[in-house]
PDB file of N, CA, C and O in Angstrom, chain B, residues numbered from 101:
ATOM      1  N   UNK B 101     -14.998  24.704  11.243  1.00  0.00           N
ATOM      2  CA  UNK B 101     -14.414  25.004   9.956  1.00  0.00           C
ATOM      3  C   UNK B 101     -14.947  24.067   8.876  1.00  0.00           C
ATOM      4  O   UNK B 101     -15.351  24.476   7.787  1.00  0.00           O
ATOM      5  N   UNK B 102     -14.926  22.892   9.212  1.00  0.00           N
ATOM      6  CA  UNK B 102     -15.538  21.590   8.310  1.00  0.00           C
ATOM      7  C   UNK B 102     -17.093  21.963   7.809  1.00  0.00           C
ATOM      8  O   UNK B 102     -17.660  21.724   6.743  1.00  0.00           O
ATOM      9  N   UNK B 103     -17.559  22.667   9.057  1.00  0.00           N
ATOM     10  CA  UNK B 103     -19.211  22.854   8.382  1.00  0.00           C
ATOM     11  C   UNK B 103     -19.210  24.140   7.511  1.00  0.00           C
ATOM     12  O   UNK B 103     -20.011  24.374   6.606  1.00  0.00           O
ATOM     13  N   UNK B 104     -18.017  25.071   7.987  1.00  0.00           N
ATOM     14  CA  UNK B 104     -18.357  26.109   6.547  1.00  0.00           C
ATOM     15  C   UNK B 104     -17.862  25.556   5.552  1.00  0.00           C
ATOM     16  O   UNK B 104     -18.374  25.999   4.524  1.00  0.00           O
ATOM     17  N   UNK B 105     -17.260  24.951   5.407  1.00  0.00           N
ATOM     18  CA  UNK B 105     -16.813  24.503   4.023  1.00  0.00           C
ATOM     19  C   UNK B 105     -18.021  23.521   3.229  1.00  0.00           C
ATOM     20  O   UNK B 105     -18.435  23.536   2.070  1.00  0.00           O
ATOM     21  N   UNK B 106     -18.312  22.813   4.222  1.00  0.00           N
ATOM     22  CA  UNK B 106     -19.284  21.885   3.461  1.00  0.00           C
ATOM     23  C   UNK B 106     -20.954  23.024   2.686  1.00  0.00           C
ATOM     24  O   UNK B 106     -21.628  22.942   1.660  1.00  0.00           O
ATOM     25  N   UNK B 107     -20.954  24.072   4.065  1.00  0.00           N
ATOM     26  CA  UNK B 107     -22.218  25.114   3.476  1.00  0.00           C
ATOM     27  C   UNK B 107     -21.541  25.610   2.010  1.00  0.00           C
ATOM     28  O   UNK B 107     -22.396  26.216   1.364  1.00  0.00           O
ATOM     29  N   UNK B 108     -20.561  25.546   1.473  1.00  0.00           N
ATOM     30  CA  UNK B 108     -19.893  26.017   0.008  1.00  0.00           C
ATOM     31  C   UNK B 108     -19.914  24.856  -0.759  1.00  0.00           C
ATOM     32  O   UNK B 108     -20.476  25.182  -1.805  1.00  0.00           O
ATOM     33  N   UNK B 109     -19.664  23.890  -0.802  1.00  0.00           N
ATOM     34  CA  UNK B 109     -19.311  22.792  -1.295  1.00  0.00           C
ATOM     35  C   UNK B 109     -20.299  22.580  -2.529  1.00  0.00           C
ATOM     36  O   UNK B 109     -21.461  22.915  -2.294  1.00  0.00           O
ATOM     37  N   UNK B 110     -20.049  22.106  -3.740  1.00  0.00           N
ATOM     38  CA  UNK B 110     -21.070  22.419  -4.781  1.00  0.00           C
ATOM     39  C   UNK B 110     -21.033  20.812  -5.243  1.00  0.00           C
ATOM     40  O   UNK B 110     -19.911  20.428  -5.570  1.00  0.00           O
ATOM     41  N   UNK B 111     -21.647  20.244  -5.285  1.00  0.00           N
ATOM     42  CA  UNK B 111     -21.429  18.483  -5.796  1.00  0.00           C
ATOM     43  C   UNK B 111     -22.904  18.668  -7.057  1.00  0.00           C
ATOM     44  O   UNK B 111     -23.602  17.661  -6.950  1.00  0.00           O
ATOM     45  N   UNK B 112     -23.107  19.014  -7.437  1.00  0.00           N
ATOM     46  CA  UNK B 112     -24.318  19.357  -8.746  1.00  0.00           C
ATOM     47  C   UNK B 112     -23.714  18.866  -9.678  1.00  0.00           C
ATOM     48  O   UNK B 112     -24.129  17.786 -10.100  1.00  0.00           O
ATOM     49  N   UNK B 113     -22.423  19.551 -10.372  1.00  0.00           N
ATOM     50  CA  UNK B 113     -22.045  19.492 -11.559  1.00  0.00           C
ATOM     51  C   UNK B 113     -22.735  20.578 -12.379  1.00  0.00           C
ATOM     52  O   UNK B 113     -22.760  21.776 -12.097  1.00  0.00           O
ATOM     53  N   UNK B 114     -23.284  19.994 -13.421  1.00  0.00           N
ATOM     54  CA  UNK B 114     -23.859  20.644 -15.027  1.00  0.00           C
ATOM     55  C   UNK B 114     -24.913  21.362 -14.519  1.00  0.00           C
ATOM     56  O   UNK B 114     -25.051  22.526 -14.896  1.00  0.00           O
ATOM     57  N   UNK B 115     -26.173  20.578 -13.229  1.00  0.00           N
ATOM     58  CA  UNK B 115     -26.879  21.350 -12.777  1.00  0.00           C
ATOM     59  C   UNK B 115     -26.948  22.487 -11.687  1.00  0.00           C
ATOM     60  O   UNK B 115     -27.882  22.747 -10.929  1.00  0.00           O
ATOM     61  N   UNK B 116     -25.907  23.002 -11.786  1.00  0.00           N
ATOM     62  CA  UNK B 116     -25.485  23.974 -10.473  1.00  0.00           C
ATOM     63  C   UNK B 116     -26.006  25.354 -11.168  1.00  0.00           C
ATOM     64  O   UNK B 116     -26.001  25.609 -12.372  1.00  0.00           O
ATOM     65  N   UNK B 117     -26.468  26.194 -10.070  1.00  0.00           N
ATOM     66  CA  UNK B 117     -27.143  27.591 -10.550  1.00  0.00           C
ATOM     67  C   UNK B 117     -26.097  28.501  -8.875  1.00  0.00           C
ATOM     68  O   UNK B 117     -25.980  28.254  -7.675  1.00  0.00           O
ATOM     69  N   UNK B 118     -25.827  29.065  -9.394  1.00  0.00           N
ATOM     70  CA  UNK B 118     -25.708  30.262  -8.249  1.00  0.00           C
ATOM     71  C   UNK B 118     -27.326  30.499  -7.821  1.00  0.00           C
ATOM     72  O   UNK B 118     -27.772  29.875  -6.858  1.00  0.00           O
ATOM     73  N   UNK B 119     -27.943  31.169  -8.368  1.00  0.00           N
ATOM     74  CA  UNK B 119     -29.472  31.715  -8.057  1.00  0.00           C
ATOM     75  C   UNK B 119     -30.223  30.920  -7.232  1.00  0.00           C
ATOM     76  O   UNK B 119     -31.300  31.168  -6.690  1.00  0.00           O
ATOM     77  N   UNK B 120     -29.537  29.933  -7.196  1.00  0.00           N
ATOM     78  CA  UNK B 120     -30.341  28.431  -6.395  1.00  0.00           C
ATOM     79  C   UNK B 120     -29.459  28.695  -4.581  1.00  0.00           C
ATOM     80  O   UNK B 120     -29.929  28.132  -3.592  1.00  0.00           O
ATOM     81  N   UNK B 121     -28.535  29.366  -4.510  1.00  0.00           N
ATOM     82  CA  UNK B 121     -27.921  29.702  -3.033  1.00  0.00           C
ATOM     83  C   UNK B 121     -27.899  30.793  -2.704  1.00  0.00           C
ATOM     84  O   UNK B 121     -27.506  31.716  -3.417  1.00  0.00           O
ATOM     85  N   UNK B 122     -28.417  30.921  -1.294  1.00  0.00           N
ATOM     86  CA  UNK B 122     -28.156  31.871  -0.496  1.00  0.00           C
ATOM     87  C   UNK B 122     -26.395  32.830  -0.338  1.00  0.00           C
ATOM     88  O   UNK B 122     -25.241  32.502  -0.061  1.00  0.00           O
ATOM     89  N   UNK B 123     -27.030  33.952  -0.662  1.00  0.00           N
ATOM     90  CA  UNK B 123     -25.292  34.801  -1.281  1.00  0.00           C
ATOM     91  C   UNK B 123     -25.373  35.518   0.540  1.00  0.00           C
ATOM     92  O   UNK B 123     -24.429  36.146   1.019  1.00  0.00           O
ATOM     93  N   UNK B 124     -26.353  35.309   1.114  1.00  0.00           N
ATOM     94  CA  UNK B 124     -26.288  36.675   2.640  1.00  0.00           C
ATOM     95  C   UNK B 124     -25.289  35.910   3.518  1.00  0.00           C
ATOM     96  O   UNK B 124     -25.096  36.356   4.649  1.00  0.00           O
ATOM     97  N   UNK B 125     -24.698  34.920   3.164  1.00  0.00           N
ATOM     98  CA  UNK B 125     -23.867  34.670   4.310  1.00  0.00           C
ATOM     99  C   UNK B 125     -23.105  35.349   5.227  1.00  0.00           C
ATOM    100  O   UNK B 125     -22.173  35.981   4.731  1.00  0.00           O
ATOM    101  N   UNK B 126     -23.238  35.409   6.516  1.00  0.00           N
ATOM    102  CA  UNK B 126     -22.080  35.685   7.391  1.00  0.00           C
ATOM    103  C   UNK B 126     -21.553  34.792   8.326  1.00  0.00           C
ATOM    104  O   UNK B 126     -22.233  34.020   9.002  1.00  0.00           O
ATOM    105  N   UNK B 127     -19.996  34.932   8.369  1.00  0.00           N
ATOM    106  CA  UNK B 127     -19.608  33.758   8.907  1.00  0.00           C
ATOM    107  C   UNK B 127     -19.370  34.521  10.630  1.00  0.00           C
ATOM    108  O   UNK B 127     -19.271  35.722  10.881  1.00  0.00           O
ATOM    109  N   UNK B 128     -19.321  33.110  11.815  1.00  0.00           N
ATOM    110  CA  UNK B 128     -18.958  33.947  12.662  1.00  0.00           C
ATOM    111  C   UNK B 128     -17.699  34.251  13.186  1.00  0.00           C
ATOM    112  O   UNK B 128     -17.333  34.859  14.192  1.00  0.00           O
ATOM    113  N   UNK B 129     -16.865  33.431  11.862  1.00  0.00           N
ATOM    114  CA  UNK B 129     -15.177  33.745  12.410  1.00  0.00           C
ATOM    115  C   UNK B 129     -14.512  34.702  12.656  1.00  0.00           C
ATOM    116  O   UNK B 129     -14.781  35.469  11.732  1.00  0.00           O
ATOM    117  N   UNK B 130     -13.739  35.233  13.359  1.00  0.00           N
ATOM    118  CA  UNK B 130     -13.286  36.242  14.016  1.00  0.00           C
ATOM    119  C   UNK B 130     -11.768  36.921  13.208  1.00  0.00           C
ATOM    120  O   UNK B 130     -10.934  36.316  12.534  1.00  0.00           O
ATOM    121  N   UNK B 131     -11.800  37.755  13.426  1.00  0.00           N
ATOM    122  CA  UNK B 131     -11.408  38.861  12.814  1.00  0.00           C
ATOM    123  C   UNK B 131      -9.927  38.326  12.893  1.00  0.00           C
ATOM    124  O   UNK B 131      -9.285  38.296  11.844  1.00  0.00           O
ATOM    125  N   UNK B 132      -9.365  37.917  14.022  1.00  0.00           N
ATOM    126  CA  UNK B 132      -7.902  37.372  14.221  1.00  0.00           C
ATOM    127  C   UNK B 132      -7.946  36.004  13.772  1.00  0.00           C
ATOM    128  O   UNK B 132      -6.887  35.815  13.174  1.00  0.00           O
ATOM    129  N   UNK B 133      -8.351  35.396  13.765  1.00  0.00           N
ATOM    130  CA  UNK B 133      -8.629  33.545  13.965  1.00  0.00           C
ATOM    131  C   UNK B 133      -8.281  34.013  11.824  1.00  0.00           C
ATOM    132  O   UNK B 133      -7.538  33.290  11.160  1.00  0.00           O
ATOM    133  N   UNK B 134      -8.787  34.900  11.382  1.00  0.00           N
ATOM    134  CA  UNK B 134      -9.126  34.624   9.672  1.00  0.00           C
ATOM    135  C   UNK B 134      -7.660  34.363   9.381  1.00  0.00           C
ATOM    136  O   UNK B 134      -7.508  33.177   9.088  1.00  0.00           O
ATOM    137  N   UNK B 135      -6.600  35.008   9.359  1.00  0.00           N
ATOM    138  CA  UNK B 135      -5.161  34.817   8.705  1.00  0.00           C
ATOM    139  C   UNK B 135      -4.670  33.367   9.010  1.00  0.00           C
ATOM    140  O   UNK B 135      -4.204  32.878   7.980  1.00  0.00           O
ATOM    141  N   UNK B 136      -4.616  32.551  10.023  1.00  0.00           N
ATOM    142  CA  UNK B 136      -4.724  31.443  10.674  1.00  0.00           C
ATOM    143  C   UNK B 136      -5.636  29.952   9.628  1.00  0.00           C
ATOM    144  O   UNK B 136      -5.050  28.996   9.120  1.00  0.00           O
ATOM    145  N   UNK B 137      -6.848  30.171   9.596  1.00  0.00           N
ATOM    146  CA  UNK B 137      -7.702  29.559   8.845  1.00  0.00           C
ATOM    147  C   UNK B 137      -7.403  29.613   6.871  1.00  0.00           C
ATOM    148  O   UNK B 137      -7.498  28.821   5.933  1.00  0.00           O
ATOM    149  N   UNK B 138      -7.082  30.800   7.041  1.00  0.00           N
ATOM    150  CA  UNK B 138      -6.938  31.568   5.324  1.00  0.00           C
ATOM    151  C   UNK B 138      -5.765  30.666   4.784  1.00  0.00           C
ATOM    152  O   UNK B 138      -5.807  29.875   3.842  1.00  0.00           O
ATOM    153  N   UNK B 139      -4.312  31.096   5.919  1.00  0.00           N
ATOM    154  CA  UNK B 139      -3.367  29.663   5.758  1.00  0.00           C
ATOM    155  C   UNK B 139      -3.296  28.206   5.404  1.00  0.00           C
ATOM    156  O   UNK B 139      -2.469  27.563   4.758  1.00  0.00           O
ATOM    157  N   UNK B 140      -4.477  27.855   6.054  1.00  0.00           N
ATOM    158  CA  UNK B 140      -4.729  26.525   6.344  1.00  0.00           C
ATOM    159  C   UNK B 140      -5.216  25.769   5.179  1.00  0.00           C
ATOM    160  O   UNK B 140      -4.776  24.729   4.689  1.00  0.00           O
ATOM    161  N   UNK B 141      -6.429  26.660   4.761  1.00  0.00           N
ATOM    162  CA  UNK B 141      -7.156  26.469   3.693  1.00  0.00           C
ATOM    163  C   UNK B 141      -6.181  26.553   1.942  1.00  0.00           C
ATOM    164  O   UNK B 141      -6.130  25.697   1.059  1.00  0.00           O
ATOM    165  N   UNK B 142      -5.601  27.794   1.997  1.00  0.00           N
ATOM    166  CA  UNK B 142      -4.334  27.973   0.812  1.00  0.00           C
ATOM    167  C   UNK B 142      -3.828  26.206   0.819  1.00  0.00           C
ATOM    168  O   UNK B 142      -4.017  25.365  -0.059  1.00  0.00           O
ATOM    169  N   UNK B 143      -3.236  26.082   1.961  1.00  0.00           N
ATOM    170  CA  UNK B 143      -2.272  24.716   2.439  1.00  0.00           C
ATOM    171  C   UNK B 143      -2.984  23.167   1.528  1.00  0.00           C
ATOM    172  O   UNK B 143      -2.596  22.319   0.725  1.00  0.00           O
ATOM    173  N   UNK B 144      -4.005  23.463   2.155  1.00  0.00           N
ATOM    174  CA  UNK B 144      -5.194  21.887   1.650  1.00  0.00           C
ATOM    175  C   UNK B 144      -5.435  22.520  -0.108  1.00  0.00           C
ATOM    176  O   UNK B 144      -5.272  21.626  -0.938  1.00  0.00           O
ATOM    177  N   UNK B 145      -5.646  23.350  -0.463  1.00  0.00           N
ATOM    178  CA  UNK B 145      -5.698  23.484  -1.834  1.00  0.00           C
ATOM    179  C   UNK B 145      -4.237  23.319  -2.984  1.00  0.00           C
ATOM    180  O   UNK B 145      -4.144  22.785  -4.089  1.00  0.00           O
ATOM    181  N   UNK B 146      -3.213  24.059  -2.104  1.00  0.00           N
ATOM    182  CA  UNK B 146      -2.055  23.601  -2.856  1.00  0.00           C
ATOM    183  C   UNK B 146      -1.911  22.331  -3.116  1.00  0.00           C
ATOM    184  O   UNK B 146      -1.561  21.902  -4.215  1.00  0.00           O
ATOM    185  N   UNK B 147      -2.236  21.458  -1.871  1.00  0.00           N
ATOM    186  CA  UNK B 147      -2.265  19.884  -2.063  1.00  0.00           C
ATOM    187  C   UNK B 147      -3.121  19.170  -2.859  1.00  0.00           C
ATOM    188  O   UNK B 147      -2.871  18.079  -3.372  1.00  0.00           O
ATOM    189  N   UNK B 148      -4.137  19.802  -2.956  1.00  0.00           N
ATOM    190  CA  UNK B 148      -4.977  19.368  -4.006  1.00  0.00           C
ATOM    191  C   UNK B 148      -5.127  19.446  -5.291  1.00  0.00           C
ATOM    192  O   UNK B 148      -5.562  18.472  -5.906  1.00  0.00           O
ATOM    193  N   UNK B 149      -4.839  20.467  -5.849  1.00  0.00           N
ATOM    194  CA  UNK B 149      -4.404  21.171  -7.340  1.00  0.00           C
ATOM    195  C   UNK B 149      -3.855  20.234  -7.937  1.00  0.00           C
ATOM    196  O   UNK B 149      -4.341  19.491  -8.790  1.00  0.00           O
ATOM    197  N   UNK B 150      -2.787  20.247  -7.485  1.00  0.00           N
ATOM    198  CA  UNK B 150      -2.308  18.739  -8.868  1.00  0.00           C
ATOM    199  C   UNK B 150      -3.235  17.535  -9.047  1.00  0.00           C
ATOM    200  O   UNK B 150      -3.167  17.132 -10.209  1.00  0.00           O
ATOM    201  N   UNK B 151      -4.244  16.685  -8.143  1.00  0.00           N
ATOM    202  CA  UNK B 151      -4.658  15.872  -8.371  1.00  0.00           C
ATOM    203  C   UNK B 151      -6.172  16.677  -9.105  1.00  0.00           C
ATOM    204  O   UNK B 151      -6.787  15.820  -9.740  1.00  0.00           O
ATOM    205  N   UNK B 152      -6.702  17.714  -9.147  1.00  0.00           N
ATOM    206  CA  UNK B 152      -7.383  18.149  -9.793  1.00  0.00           C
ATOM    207  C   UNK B 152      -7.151  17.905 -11.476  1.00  0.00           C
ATOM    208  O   UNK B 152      -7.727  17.344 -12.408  1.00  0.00           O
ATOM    209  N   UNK B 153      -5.937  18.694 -11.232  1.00  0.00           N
ATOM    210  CA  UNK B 153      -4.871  18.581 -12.991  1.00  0.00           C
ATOM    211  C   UNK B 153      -5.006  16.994 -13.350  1.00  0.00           C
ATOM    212  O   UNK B 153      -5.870  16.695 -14.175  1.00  0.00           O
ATOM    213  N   UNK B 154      -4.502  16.340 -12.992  1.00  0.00           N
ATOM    214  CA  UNK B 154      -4.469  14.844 -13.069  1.00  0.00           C
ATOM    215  C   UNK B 154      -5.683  14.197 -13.213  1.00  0.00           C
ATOM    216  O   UNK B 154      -5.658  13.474 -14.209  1.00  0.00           O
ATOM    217  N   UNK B 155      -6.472  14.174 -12.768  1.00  0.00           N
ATOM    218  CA  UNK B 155      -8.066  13.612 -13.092  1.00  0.00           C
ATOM    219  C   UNK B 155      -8.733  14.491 -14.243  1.00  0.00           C
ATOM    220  O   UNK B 155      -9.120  13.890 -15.245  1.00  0.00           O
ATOM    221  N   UNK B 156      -8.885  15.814 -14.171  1.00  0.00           N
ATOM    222  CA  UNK B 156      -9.487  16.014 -15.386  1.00  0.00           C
ATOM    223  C   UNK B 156     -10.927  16.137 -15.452  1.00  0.00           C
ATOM    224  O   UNK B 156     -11.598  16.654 -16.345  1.00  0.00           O
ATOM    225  N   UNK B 157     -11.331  15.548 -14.296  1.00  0.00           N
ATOM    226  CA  UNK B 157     -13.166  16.008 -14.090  1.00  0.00           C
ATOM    227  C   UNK B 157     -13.566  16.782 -13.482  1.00  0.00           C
ATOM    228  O   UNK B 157     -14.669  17.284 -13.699  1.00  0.00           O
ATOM    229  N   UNK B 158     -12.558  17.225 -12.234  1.00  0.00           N
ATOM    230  CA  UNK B 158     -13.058  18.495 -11.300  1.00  0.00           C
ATOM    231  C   UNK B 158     -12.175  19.498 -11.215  1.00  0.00           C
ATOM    232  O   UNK B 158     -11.000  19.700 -11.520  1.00  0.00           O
ATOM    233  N   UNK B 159     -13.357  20.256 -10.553  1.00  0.00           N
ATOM    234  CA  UNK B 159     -12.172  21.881 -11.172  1.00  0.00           C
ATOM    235  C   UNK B 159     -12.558  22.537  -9.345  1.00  0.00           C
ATOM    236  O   UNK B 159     -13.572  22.244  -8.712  1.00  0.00           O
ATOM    237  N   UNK B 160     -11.918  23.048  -9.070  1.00  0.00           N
ATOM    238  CA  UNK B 160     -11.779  24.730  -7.963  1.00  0.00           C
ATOM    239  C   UNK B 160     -12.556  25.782  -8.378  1.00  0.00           C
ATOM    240  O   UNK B 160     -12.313  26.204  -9.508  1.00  0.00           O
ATOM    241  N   UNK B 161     -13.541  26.380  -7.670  1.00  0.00           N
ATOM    242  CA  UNK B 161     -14.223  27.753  -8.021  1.00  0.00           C
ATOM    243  C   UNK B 161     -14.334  28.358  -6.816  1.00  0.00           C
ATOM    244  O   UNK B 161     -15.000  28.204  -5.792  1.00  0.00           O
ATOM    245  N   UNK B 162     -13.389  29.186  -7.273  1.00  0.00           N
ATOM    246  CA  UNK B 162     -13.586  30.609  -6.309  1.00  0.00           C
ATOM    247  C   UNK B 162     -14.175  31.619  -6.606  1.00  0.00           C
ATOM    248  O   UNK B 162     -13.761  32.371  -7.489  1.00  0.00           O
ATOM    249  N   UNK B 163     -15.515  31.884  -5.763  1.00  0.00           N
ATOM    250  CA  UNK B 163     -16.265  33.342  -6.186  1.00  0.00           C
ATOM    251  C   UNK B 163     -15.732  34.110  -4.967  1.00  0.00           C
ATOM    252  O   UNK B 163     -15.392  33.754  -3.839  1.00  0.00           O
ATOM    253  N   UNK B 164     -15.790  35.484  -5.704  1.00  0.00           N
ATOM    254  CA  UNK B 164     -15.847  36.861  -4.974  1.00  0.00           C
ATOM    255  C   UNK B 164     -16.948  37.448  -4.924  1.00  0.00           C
ATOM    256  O   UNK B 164     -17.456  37.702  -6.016  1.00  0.00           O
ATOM    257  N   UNK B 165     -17.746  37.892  -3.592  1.00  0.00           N
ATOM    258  CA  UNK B 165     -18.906  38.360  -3.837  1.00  0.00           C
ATOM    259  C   UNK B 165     -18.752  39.861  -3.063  1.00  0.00           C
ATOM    260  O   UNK B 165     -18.110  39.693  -2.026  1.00  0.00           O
ATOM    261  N   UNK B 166     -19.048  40.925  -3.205  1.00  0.00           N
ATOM    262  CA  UNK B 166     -18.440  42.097  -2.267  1.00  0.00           C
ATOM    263  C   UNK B 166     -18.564  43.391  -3.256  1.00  0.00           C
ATOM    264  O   UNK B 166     -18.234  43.602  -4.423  1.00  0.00           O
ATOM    265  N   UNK B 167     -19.394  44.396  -1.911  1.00  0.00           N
ATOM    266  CA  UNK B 167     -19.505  46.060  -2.723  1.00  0.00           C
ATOM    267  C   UNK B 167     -18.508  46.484  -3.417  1.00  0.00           C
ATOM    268  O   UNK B 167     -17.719  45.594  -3.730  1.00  0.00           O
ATOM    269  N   UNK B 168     -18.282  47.425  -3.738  1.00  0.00           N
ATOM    270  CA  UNK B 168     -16.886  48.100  -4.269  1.00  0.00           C
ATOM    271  C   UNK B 168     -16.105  48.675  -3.042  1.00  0.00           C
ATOM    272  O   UNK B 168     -16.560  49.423  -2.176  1.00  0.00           O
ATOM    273  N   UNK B 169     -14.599  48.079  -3.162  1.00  0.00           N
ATOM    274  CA  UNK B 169     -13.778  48.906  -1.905  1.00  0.00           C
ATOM    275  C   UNK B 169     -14.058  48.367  -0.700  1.00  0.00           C
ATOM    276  O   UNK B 169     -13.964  49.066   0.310  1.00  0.00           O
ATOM    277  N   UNK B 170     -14.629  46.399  -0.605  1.00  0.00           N
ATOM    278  CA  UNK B 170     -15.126  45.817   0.027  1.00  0.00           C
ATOM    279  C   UNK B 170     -13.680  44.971   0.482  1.00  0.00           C
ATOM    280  O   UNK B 170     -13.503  44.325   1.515  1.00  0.00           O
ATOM    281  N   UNK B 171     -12.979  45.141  -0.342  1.00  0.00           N
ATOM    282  CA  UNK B 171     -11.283  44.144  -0.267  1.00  0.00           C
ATOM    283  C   UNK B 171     -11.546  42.728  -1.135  1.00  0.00           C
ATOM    284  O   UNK B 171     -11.319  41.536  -0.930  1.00  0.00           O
ATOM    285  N   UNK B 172     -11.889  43.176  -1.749  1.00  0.00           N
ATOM    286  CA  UNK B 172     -11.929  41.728  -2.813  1.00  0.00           C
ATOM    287  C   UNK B 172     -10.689  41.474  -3.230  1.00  0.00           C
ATOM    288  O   UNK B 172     -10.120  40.419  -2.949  1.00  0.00           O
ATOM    289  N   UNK B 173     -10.098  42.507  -4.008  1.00  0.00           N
ATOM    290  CA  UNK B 173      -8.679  42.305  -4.351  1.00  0.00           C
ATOM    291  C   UNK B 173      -7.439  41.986  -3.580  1.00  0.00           C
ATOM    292  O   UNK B 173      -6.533  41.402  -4.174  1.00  0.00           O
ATOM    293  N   UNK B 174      -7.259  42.405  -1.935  1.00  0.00           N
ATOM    294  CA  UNK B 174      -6.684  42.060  -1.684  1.00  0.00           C
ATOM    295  C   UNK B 174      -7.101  40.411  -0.974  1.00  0.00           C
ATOM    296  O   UNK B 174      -6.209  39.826  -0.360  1.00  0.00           O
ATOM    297  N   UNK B 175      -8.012  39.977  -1.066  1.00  0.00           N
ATOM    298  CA  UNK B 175      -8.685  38.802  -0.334  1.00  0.00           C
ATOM    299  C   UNK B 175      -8.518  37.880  -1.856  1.00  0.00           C
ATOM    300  O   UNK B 175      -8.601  36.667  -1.665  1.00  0.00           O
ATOM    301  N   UNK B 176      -8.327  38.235  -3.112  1.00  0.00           N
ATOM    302  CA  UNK B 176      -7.903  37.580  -4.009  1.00  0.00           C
ATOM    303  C   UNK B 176      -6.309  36.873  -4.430  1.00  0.00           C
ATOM    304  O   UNK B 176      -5.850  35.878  -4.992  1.00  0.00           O
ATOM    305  N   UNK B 177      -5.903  37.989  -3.813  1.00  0.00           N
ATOM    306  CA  UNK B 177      -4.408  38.065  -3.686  1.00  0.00           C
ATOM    307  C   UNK B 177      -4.111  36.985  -2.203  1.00  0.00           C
ATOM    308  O   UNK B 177      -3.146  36.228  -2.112  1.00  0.00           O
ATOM    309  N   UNK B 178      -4.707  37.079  -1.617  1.00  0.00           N
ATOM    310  CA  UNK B 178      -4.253  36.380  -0.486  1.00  0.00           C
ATOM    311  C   UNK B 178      -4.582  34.959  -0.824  1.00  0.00           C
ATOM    312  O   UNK B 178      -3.792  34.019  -0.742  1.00  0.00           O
ATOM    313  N   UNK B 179      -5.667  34.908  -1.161  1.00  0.00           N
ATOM    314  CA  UNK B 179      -6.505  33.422  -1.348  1.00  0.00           C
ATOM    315  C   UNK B 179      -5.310  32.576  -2.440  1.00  0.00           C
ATOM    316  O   UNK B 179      -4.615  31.617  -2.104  1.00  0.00           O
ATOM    317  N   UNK B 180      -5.322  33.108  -3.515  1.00  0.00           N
ATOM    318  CA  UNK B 180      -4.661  32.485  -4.519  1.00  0.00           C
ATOM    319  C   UNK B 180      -2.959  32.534  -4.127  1.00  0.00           C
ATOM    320  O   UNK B 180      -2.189  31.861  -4.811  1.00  0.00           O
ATOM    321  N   UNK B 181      -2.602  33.111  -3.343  1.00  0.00           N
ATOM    322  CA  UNK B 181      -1.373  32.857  -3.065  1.00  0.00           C
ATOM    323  C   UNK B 181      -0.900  31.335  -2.941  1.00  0.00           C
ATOM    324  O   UNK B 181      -1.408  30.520  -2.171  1.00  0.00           O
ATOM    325  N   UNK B 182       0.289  31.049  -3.934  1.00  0.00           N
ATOM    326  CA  UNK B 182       0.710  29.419  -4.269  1.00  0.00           C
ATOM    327  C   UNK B 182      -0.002  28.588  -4.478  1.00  0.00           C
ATOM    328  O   UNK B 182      -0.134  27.451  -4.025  1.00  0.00           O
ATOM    329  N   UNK B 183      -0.741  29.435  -5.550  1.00  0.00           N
ATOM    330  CA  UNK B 183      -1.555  28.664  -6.229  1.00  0.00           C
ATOM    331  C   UNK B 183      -1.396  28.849  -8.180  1.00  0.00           C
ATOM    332  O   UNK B 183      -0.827  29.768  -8.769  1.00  0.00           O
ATOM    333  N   UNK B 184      -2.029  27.775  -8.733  1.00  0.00           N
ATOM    334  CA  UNK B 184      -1.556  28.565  -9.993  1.00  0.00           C
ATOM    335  C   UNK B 184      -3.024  28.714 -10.589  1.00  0.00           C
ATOM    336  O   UNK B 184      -3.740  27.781 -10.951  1.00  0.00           O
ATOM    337  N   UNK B 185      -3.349  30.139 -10.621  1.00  0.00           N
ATOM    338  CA  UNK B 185      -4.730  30.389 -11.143  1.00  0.00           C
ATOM    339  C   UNK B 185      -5.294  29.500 -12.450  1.00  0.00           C
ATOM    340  O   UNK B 185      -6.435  29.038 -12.465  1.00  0.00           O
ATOM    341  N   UNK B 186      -4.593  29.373 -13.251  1.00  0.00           N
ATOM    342  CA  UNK B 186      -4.658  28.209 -14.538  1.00  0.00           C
ATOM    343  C   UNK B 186      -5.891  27.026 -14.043  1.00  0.00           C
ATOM    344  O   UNK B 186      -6.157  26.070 -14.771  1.00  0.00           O
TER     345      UNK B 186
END
């Protein structure tokens, strides 16, 4: 889990390009294991958010990348759950 996160992890700043990363990712997590992990991850971000707010230099970016009718929306809805999009 630690190494997908770190393959996302953006430490650039000002010089960050999307066009500069590979978008073909597939992960090999499993279809049951995702609601489990999805939890986990919500969990460590709720905790983090306020000290985001509080410092003032770093921010959260969540991209959606996905065809149409791919479930983005509901994978948006899930992700951001207790969270405050702001």
């Amino acid at each position: 889990m630690k190494n997908m996160i770190n393959k996302f992890r953006i430490n650039e700043g000002k010089d960050f390009s999307l066009k500069n990363f590979d978008t073909s990712y597939s992960s090999d997590l499993k279809k049951e294991d995702a609601p489990d992990v999805l939890e986990n991850l919500v969990k460590q971000v709720v905790e983090l958010q306020p000290q985001f707010y509080a410092d003032k230099r770093y921010a959260l970016l969540i991209l959606f990348q996905g065809m149409d009718a791919s479930g983005k929306d509901s994978a948006i809805a899930h992700t951001l759950s207790g969270l405050n999009p702001q």
